[in-house]
C-alpha positions in Angstrom: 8.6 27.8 -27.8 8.5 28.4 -31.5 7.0 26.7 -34.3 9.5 25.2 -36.6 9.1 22.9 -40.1 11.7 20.0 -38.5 10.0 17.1 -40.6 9.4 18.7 -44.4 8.4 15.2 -45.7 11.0 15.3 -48.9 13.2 12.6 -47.6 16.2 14.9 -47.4 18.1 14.7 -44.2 19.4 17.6 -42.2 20.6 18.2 -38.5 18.2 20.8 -37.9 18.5 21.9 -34.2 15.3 21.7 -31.8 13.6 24.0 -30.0 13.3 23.7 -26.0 10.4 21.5 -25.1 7.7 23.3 -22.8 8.5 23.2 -19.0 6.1 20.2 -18.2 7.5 17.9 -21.1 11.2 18.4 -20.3 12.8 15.0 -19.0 13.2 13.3 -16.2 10.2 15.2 -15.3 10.4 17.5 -12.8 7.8 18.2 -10.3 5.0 21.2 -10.8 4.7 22.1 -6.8 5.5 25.1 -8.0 3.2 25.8 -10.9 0.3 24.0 -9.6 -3.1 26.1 -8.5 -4.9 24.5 -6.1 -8.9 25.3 -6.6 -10.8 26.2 -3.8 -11.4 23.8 -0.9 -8.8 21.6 -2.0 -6.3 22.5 0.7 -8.9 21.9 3.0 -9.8 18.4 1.8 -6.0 17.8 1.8 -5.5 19.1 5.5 -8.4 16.6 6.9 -6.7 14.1 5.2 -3.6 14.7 6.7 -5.0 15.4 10.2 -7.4 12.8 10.2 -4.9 10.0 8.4 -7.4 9.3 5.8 -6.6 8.8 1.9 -8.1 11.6 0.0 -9.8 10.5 -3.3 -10.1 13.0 -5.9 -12.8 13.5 -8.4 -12.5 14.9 -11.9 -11.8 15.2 -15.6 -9.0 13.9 -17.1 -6.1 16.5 -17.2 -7.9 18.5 -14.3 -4.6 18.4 -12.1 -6.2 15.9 -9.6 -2.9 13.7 -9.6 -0.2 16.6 -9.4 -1.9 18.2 -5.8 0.6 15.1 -4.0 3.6 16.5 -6.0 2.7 19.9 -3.9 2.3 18.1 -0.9 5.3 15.8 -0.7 7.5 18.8 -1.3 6.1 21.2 1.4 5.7 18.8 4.0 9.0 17.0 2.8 7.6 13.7 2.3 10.1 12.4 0.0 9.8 11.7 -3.8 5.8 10.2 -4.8 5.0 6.6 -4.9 2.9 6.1 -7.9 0.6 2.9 -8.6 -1.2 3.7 -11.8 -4.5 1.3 -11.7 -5.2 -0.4 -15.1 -8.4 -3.2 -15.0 -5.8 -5.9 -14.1 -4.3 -4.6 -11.0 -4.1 -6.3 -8.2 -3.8 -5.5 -4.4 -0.8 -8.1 -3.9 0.8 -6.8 -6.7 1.5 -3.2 -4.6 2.2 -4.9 -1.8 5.2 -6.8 -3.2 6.5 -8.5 -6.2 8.2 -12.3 -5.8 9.6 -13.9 -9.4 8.8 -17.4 -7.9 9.9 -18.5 -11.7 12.8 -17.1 -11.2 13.6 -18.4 -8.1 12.9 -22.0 -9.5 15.4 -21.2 -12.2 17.9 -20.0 -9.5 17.4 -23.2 -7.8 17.4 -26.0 -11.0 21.0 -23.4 -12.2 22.6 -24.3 -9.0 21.6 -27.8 -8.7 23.3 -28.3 -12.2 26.2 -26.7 -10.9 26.8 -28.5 -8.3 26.2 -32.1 -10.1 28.8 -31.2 -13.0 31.5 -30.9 -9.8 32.1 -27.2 -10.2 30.5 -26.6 -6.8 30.6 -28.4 -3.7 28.2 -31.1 -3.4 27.6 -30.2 0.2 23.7 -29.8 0.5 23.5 -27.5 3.4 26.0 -25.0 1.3 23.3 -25.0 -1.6 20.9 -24.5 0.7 22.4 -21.4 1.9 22.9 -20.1 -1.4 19.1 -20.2 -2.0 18.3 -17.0 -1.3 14.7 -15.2 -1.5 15.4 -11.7 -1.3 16.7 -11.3 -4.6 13.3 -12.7 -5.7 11.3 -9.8 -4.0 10.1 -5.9 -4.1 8.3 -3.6 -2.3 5.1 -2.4 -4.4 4.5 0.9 -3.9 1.8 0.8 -1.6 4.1 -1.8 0.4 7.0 0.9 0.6 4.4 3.6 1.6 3.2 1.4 4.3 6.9 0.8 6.0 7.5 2.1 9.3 9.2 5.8 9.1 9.8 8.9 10.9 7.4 10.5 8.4 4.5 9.7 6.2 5.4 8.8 2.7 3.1 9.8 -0.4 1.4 7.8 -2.5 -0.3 8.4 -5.5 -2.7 5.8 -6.3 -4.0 6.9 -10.2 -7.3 5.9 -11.6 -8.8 3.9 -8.9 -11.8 3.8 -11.3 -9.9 2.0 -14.1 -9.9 -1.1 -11.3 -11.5 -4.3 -11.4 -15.0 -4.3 -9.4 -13.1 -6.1 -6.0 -10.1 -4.0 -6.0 -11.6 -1.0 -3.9 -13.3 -3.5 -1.4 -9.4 -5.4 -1.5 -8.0 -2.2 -0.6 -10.5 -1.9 2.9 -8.3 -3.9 5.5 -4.9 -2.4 4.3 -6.0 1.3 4.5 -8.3 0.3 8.0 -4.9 -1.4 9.8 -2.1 0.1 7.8 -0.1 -3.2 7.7 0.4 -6.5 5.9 1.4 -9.8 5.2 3.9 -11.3 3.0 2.8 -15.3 2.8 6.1 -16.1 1.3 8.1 -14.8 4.1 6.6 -16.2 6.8 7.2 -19.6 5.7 10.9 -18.8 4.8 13.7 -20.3 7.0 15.0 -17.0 8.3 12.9 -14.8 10.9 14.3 -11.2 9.2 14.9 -10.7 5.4 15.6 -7.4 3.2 13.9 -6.7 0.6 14.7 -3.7 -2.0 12.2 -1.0 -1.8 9.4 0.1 -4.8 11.1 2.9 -7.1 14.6 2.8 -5.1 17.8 0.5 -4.2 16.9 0.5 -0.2 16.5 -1.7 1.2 14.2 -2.6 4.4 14.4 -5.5 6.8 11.3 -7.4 7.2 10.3 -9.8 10.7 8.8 -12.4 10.6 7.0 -11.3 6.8 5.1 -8.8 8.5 5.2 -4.9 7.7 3.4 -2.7 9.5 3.2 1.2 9.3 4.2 3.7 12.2 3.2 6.6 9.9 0.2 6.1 7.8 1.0 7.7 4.6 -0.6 10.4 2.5 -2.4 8.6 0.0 -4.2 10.6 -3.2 -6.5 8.4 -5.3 -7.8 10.4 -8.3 -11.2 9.1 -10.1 -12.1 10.2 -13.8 -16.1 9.8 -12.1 -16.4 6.8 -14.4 -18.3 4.3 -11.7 -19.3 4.6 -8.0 -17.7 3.0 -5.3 -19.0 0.6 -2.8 -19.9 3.0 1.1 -17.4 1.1 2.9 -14.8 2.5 0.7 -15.9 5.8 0.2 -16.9 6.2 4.2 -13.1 5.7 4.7 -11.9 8.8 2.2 -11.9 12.2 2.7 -13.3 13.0 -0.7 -13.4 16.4 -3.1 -14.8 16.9 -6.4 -12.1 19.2 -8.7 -14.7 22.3 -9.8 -15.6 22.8 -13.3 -12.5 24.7 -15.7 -13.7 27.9 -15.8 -11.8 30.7 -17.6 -10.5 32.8 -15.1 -9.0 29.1 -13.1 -7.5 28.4 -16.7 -5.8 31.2 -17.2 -4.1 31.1 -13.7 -2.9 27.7 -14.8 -1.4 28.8 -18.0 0.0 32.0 -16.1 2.1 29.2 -13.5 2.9 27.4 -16.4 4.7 29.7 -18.8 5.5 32.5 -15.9 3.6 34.9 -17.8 0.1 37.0 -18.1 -1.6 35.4 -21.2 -1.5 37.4 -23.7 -4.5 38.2 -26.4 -5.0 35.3 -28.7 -3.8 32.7 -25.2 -7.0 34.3 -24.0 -9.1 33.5 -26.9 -7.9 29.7 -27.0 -8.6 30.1 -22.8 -11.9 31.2 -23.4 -13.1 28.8 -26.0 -11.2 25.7 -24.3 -13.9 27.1 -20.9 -16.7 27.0 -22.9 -16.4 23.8 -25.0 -16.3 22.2 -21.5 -18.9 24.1 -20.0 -21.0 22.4 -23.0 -19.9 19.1 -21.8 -16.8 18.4 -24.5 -14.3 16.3 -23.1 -10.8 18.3 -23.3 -7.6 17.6 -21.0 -5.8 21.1 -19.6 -2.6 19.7 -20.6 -4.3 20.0 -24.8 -4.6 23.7 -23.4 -1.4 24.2 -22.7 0.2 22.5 -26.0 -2.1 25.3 -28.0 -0.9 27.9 -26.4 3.0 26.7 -26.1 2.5 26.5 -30.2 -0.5 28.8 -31.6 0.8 31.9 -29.7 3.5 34.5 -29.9 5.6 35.9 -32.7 6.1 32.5 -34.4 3.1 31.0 -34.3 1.9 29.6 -37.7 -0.4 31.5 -39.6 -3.6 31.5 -41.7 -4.5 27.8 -42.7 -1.4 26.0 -40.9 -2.3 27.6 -37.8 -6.2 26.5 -38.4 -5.1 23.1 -38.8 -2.6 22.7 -35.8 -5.6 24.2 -34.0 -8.0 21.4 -34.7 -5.9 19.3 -34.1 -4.2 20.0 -31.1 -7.8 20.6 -29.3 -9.9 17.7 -30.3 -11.8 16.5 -28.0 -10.9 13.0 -26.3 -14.1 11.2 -26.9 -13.6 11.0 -30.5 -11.6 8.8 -32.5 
């Protein structure tokens, strides 16, 4: 990649042509199984998972490569695509299970009822009746899909489980202990089977009796930026691994399986003072690592003062505003 002027700040437009983005921001994103270096004893942690059906929460700075280990996984065990539930402080365990728009059922409802009293429709109650349908009304959350019966496990990433509200972890204890689920609205419903579109796809799956329960349990990541502790009974039910600190040499075979490339001299002085501003406890992401060497190296990298200032900012550390 290199550095170009596009935006000159005179007002004047032009067509000027872009470069290629960098591998990792070119869209729709494709997975890094290939790029990705797992540190040592991951592929351990990941294999006692797997063996002993376990979710495997990972520990670590922000832009350590905790979440893209699954993207590995999924693609050398042939899981399928990930299932992704990023965790904010408002999420809810009922809200991975499934999704229902009851307000937009109700409009569904009061629309056809309308209808059908202006004498466009048949005023035939057990025809409206039939016509109220839930399924259109409901999804599969992505914990829900990963939990659907299946030949083989599906993979879940479940990001930031330390972003959660306080009872989420404790929520998640029965569900990851028994692997199934309930689905209140279902099993009140009229009809003993309904399908219901899947999380992140157009399947669908047929759910009895508004139960789901798993035949695979599936591999389930849960990354944690180490910002609170979690209650024993969660953690006694993880197979858990800390990401090791971001030394030099494990940088620079991440920025050699990113660009496909040996670093060359000034990628291994940003390398080497990105390692030791974190060894001194600065907060940086990798991925601020990889942007300063995508633009601050190679025969068209900015120079002198331009080239100081991209530099600051392009590795300022997260902390600050």
């Amino acid at each position: 990649m290199t550095w170009k002027p596009y935006y000159r700040g005179d007002g004047e437009q032009r067509r000027t042509p872009l470069a290629e983005p960098p591998p990792w921001r070119t869209f729709p994103r494709p997975s890094q199984h290939r790029q990705y270096q797992p540190p040592r004893g991951l592929a351990d942690a990941v294999n006692a998972a797997l063996h002993l059906r376990r979710p495997l929460l990972v520990t670590g700075p922000a832009g350590s490569g905790k979440s893209t280990v699954i993207e590995q996984v999924a693609h050398e065990l042939d899981l399928g695509h990930v299932l992704r539930w990023h965790i904010t402080s408002r999420s809810t365990l009922s809200e991975a299970l499934y999704r229902y728009d009851a307000l937009g059922r109700i409009h569904s409802q009061n629309l056809q009822t309308a209808v059908s009293r202006s004498g466009a429709r048949s005023h035939n109650r057990s025809r409206g009746r039939a016509r109220d349908e839930i399924a259109p009304f409901l999804q599969l959350g992505p914990l829900g899909t990963a939990l659907l019966p299946a030949e083989r496990p599906r993979a879940l990433l479940i990001d930031e489980i330390d972003k959660s509200d306080l009872d989420l972890p404790s929520d998640l204890l029965e569900v990851l202990e028994r692997g199934e689920y309930e689905i209140p609205e279902l099993v009140r419903y009229r009809r003993p089977t309904v399908k219901i579109r899947q999380w992140d796809s157009r399947d669908e799956q047929l759910v009895e009796h508004g139960r789901v329960q798993c035949s695979q349990f599936p591999f389930i990541v849960l990354t944690s930026n180490g910002e609170r502790e979690f209650p024993p009974a969660f953690l006694r039910r993880c197979i858990r691994y800390s990401m090791p600190p971001l030394t030099a040499p494990l940088l620079q075979e991440i920025v050699h399986a990113h660009f496909d490339h040996e670093p060359d001299n000034d990628a291994g002085l940003l390398i080497e003072e990105f390692a030791e501003r974190v060894s001194r406890g600065e907060h940086l992401a990798v991925d601020q690592l990889l942007n300063a060497v995508a633009l601050l190296t190679g025969d068209q990298a900015p120079q002198a003062e331009q080239h100081q200032a991209l530099h600051e900012l392009l590795l300022r550390e997260l902390s600050r505003a």
